[in-house]
C-alpha positions as CSV (number, residue, x, y, z in Angstrom):
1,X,11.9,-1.3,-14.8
2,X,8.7,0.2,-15.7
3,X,6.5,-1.4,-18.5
4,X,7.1,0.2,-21.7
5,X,3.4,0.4,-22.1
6,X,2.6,2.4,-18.9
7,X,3.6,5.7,-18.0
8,X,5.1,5.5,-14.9
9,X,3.8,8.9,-13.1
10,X,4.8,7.7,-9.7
11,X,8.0,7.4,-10.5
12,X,8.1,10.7,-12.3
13,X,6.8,12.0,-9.1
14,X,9.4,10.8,-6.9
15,X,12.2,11.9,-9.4
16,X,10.5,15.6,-8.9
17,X,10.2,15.1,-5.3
18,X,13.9,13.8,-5.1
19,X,15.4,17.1,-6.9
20,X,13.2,19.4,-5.0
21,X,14.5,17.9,-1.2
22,X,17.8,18.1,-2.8
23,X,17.4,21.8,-3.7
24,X,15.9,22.5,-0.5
25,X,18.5,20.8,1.2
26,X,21.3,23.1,-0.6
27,X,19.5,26.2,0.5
28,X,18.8,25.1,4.0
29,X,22.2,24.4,4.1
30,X,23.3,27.8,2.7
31,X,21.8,29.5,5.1
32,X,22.8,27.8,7.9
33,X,26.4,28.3,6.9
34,X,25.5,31.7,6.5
35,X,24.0,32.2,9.9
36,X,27.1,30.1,11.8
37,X,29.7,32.6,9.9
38,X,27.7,36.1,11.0
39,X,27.4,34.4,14.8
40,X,31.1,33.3,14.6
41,X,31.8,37.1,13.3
42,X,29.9,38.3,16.9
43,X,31.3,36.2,18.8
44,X,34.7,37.3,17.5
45,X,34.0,41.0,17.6
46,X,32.4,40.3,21.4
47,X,35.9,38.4,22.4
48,X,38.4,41.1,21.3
49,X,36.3,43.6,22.5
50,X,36.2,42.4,25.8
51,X,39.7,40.7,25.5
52,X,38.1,37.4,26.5
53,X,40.8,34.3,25.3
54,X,38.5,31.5,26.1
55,X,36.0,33.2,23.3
56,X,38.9,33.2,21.1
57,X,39.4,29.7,21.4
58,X,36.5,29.0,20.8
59,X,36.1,31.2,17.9
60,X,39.4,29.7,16.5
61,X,37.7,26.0,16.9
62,X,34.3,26.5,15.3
63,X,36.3,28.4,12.4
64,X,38.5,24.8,11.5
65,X,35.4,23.0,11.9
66,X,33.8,25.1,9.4
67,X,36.4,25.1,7.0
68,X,36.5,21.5,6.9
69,X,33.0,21.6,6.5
70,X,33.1,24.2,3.3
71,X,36.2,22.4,2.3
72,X,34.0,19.1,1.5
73,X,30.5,21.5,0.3
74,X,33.3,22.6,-2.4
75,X,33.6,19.3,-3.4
76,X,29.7,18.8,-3.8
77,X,30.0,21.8,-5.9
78,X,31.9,20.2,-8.8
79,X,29.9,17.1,-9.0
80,X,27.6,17.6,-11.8
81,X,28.4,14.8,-14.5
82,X,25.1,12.2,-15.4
83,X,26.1,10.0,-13.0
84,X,27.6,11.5,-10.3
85,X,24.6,11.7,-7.7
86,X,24.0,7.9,-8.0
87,X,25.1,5.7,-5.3
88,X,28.7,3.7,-6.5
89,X,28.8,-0.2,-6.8
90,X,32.8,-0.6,-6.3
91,X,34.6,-4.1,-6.8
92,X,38.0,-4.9,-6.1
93,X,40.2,-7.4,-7.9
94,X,43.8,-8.3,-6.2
95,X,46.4,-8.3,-8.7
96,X,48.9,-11.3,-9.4
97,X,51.4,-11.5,-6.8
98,X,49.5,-13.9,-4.4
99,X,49.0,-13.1,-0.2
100,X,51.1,-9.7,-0.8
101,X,48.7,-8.7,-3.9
102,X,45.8,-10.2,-1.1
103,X,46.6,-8.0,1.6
104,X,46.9,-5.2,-0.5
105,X,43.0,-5.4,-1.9
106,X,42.1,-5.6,1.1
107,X,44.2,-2.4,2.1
108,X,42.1,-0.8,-0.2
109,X,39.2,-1.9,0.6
110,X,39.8,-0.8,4.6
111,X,40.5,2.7,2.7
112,X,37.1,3.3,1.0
113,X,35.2,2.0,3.9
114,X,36.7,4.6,5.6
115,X,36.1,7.3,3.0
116,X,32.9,5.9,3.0
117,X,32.2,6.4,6.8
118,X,34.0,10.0,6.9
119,X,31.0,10.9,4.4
120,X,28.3,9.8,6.4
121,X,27.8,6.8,3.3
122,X,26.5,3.2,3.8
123,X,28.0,0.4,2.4
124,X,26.8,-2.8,2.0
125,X,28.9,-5.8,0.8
126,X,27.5,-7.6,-2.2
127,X,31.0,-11.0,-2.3
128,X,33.7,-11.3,-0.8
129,X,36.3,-14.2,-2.0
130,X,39.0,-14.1,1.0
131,X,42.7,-14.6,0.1
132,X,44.6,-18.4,0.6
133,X,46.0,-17.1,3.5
134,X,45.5,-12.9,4.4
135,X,43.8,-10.1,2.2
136,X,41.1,-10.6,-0.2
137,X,41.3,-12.1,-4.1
138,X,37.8,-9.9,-4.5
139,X,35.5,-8.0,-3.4
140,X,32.5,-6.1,-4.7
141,X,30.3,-3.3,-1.8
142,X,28.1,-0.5,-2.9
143,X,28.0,3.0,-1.2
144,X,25.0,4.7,-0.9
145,X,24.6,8.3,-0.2
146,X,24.8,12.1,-2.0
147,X,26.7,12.0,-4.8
148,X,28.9,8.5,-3.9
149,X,29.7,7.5,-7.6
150,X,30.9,11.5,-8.1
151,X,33.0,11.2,-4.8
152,X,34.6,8.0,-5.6
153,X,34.6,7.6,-9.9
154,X,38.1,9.1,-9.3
155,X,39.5,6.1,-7.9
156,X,38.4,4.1,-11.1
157,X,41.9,2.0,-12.1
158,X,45.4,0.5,-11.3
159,X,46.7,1.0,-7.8
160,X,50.0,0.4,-6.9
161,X,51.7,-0.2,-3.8
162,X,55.7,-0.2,-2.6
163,X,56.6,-1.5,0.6
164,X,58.6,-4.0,2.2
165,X,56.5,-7.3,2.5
166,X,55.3,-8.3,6.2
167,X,55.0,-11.8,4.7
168,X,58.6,-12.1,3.0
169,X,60.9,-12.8,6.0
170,X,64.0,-11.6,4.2
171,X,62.6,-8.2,4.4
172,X,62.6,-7.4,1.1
173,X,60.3,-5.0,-1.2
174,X,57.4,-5.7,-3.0
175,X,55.3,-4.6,-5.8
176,X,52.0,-5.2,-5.7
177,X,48.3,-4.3,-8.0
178,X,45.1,-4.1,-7.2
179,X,42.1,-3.2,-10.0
180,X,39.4,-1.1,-8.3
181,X,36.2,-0.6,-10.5
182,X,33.7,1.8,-9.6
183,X,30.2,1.8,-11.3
184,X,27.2,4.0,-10.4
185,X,24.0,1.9,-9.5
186,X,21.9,2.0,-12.7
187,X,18.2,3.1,-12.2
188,X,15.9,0.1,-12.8
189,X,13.3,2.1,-14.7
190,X,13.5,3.4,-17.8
191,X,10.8,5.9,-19.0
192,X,9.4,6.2,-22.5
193,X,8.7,9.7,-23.1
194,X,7.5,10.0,-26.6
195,X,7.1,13.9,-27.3
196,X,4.1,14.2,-30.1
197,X,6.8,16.6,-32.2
198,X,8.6,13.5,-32.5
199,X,6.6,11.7,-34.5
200,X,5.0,11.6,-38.2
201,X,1.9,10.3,-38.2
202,X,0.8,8.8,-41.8
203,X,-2.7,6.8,-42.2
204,X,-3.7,4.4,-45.1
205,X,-6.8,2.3,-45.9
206,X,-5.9,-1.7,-44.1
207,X,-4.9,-4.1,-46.9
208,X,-7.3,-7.2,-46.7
209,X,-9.6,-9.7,-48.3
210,X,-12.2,-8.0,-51.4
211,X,-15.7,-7.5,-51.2
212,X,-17.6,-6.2,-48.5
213,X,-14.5,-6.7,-46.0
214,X,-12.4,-4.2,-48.1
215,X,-12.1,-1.2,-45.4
216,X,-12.9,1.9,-46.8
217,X,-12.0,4.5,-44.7
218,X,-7.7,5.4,-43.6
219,X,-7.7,3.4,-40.2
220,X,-4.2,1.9,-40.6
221,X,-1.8,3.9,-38.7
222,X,2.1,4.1,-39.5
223,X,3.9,5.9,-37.1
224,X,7.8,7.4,-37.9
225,X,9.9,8.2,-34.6
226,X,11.9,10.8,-36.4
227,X,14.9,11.3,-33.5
228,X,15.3,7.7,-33.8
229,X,13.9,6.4,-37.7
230,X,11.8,3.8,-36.1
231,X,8.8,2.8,-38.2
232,X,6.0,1.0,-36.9
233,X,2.7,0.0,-38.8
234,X,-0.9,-1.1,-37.3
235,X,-3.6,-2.1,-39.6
236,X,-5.5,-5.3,-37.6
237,X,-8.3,-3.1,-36.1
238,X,-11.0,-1.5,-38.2
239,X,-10.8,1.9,-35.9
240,X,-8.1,4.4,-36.4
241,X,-7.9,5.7,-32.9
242,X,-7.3,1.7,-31.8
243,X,-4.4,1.4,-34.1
244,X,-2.9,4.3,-33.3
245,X,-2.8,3.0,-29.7
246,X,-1.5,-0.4,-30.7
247,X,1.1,1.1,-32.8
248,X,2.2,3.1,-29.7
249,X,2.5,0.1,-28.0
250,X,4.7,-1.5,-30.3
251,X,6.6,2.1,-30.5
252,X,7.2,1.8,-26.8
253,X,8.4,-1.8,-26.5
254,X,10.9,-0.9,-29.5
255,X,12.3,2.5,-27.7
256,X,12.3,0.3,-24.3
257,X,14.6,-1.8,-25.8
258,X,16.9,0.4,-27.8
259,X,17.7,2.4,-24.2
260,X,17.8,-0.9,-22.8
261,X,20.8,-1.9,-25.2
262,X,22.7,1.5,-24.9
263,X,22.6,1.8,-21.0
264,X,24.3,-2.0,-21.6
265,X,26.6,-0.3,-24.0
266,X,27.7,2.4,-21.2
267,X,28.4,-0.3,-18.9
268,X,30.7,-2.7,-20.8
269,X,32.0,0.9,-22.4
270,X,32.9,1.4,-18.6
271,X,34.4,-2.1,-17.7
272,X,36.6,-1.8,-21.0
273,X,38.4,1.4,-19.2
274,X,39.8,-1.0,-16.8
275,X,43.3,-1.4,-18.2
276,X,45.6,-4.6,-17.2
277,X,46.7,-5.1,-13.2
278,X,50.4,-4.9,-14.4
279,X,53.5,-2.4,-14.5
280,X,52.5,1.2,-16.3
281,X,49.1,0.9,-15.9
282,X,48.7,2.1,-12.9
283,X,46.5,5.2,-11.8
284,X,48.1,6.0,-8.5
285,X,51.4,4.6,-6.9
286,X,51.9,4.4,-2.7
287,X,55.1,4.3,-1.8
288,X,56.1,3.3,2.0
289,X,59.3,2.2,1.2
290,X,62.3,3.9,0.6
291,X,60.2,7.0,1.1
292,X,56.9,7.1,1.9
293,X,54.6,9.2,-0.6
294,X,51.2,8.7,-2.5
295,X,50.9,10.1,-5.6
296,X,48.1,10.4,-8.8
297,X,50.2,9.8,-11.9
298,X,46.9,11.8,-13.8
299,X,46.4,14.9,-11.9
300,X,50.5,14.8,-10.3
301,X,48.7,15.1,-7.1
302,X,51.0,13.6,-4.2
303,X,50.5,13.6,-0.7
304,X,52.9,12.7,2.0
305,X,50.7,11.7,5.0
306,X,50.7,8.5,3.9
307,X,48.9,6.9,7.0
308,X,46.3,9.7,6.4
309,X,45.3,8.6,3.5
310,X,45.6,4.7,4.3
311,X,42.8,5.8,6.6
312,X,40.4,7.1,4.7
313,X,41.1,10.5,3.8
314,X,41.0,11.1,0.2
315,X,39.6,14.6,-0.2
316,X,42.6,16.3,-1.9
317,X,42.8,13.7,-4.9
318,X,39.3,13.7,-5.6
319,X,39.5,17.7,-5.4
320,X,42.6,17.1,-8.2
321,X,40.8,14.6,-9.9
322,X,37.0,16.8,-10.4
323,X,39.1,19.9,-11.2
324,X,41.5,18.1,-13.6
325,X,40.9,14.5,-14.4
326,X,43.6,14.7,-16.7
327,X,45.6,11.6,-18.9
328,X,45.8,8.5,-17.2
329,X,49.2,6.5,-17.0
């Protein structure tokens, strides 16, 4: 984190020249999307002029691949909360339930490392405790890329999972839970931006010993942060100007660690949304036995391609869950 007592204009800088690649970016992008559509529309107008099928085909190819591609810039489009353009740090607890809760963690985790690689993210795993016999107990990976925590904050909860057990050789169905937690990566730095409205600025003449050491000019400083109501005092330096800057100091260190105790707040605020792995607290149910359906018990949004989804493809409930996060279960 950057010292409270420095301004840290590099990092300012690379903030600026962060947002300004990822504007540039968007309107590159824009226009390039533009410019495929009006060569698609020529292409198509060239192909039924001429009556040419193998244009058409081709036509009607780039035209899916394009949707698919406006179909996930959509997406990009709704992610605009704090956090949503930091990368995610996601952990995965297995419920209790034993090899059958195991395996199902590590279903998961197969899942969003799939998601992952569909959106061109990395992931990196941080720990990994492996399961007494198949499946994970735990694991914690982040994903870095655009927007990762807004892509995947959705999946932040219970997940449940009906199927008949490979490891129960009676054939019978389970129930197993898995707790998946999804954090964005906290910036390191915090800046100190003291805006000179903010303050009230009082001076006084230093308390001290009589006689000739009695100062007799107002060089104590006492500064008021008024958003905030912190106080602080210098008096230990016979020139104003060198208490001011002292008191700054001290006003610094003080804000510092007042947004160093709130973005703590925000996280354990975050791990204290994770509700018990148990029965009804559950965020999403898969069901593969008797009938074989996934479906968001907060947005209602179900899908059937079950396998689909298994593998990675999760567009459609974080769509649902960005355009209505609704009540969780």
């Amino acid at each position: 984190m950057a010292a409270p007592e420095l301004w840290d204009d590099q990092a300012r800088a690379a903030d600026i020249l962060r947002e300004r690649a990822s504007l540039i970016q968007a309107t590159e992008e824009y226009a390039a999307r533009r410019q495929q559509l009006e060569d698609l529309e020529l292409m198509l107008d060239m192909a039924l002029e001429e009556d040419d099928h193998q244009i058409l085909k081709e036509v009607a190819r780039d035209l899916t691949a394009m949707e698919r591609e406006f179909s996930d810039w959509e997406l990009k489009l709704l992610l605009g909360a704090e956090d949503d353009d930091k990368n995610a740090i996601v952990t995965i607890h297995a419920g209790a339930g034993g090899t059958e809760a195991q395996d199902w963690a590590e279903i998961l985790l197969r899942m969003y490392l799939r998601f992952a690689e569909r959106k061109g993210f990395k992931t990196e795993t941080i720990d990994l405790l492996p399961g007494d016999e198949a499946g994970v107990k735990s694991v914690t990976f982040t994903v870095s890329g655009p927007y990762a925590n807004g892509f995947l904050k959705s999946e932040n909860g219970i997940h449940r999972l009906v199927r008949i057990s490979p490891f129960d050789a009676s054939g019978r169905r389970h129930t197993s839970f898995a707790a998946v937690q999804v954090l964005p990566e906290v910036d390191d730095r915090i800046e100190i931006d003291i805006q000179e409205n903010d303050l009230r600025i009082d001076t006084f003449r230093a308390s001290g010993p009589g006689g000739q050491h009695v100062n007799k000019t107002s060089s104590a400083v006492r500064l008021t942060h008024l958003p905030t109501g912190l106080v602080v005092s210098s008096q230990s330096e016979r020139s104003q100007h060198r208490n001011r800057e002292l008191a700054m100091k001290v006003l610094r260190a003080r804000l510092y660690n007042l947004e160093k105790r709130k973005q703590e707040a925000k996280k354990q605020e975050l791990q204290e949304t994770q509700k018990d792995i148990a029965w009804g607290s559950q965020i999403r149910s898969y069901t593969l036995q008797p009938y074989r359906l996934i479906k968001d018990h907060r947005t209602k949004h179900e899908e059937g391609n079950v396998d689909a989804v298994l593998d990675g493809d999760l567009d459609r409930f974080v769509e649902a869950y960005l355009l209505n996060p609704g009540e969780e279960s």
